[in-house]
C-alpha positions in Angstrom: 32.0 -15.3 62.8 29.9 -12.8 64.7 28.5 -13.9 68.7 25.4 -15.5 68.6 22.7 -13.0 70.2 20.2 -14.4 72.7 16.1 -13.7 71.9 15.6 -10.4 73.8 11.8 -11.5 73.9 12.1 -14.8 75.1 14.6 -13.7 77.7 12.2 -10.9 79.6 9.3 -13.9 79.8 12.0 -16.4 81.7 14.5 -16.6 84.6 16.9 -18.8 85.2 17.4 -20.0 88.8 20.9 -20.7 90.5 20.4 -24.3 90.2 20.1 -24.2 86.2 16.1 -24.5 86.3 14.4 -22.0 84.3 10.8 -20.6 85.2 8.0 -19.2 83.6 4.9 -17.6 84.3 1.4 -19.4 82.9 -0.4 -18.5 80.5 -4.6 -18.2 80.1 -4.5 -15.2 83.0 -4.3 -11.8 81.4 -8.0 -11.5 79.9 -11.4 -13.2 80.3 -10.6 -14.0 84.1 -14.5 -14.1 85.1 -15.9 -17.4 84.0 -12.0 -18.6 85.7 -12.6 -20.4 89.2 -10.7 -18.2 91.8 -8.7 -21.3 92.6 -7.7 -21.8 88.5 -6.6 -17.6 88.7 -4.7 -18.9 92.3 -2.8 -21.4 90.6 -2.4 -19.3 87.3 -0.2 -16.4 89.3 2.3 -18.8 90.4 5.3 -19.9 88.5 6.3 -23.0 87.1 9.3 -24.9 85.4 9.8 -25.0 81.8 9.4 -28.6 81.0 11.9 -31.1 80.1 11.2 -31.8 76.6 11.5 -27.8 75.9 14.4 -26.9 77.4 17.1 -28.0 75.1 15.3 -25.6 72.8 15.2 -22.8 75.2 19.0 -23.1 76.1 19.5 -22.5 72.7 17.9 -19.5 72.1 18.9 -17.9 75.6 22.7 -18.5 74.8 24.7 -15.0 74.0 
């Protein structure tokens, strides 16, 4: 049985930090920023942790 491959495009959207965490960016800041508050597009550049309930999931597919 071949290797299983890992999802090219969900790997280039997430990082995996030494600790095991893995981060993402948000989502809602690449178009129709004007009607955003500025502190809503402050907090949308930052990144964030993939939540718990996903990340069995997202193990899965990011295994090669």
């Amino acid at each position: 049985m071949p290797k299983m491959k890992s999802k090219k495009a969900l790997t280039k959207r997430i990082k995996v930090t030494g600790s095991g965490k893995v981060v993402r960016h948000h989502a809602y800041v690449s178009h129709l920023a004007p009607h955003k508050t500025t502190k809503q597009k402050r907090h949308l550049r930052k990144q964030t942790s993939v939540s718990a309930s996903d990340m069995k999931r997202i193990k899965y597919l990011i295994q090669g």
